[in-house]
C-alpha positions, -999 to 999 in steps of 0.1 A, spaced: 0 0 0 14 39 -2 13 62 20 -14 90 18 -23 119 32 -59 124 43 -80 154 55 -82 157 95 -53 141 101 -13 152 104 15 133 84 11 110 59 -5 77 69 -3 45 59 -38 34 37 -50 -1 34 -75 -15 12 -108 -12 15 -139 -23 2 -179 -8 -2 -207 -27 14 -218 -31 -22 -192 -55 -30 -204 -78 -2 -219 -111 -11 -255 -107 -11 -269 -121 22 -294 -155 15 -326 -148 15 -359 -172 11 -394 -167 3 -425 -183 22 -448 -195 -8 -481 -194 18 -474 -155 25 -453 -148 -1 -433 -130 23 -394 -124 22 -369 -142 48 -335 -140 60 -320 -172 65 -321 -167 104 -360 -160 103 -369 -194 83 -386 -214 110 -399 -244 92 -384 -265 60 -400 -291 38 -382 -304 9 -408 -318 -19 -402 -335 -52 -365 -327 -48 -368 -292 -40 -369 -272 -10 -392 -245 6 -390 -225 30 -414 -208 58 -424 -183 84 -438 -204 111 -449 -240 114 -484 -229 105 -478 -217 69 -458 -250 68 -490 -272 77 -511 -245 54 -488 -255 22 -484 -292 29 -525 -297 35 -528 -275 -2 -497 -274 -20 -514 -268 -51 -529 -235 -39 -495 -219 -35 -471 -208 -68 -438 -223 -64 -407 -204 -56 -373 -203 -56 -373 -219 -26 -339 -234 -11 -314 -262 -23 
């Protein structure tokens, strides 16, 4: 790295790299097909993998919704 010299401060200062919260990886996030509802992987409370896919949901209530009608709710991207 080189040495830089930065506003507010005296002397020249050594500068490291640094990156913007932009180039983060985007955090992994789910959507409950019953309430179409977006989650955080730390909010998913219930899982069900079906014909070799996975979904994710809410609460154990929107899981017992979708698995007594799973053809009343569009599929999503669900989880792998």
């Amino acid at each position: 790295m080189a040495e830089q010299r930065l506003k507010g401060l005296s002397g020249e200062t050594e500068v490291f790299g640094a990156r913007a919260a932009t180039a983060m990886p985007p955090a992994v996030r789910f959507v409950d097909p019953v309430r179409g509802m977006e989650l955080h992987a730390a909010a998913v409370m219930a899982r069900l993998a079906l014909e070799g896919r996975g979904e994710a949901f809410c609460s154990q209530a929107c899981l017992q919704r979708f698995v007594l009608s799973p053809e009343l709710y569009g599929r999503t991207a669900g989880w792998q």
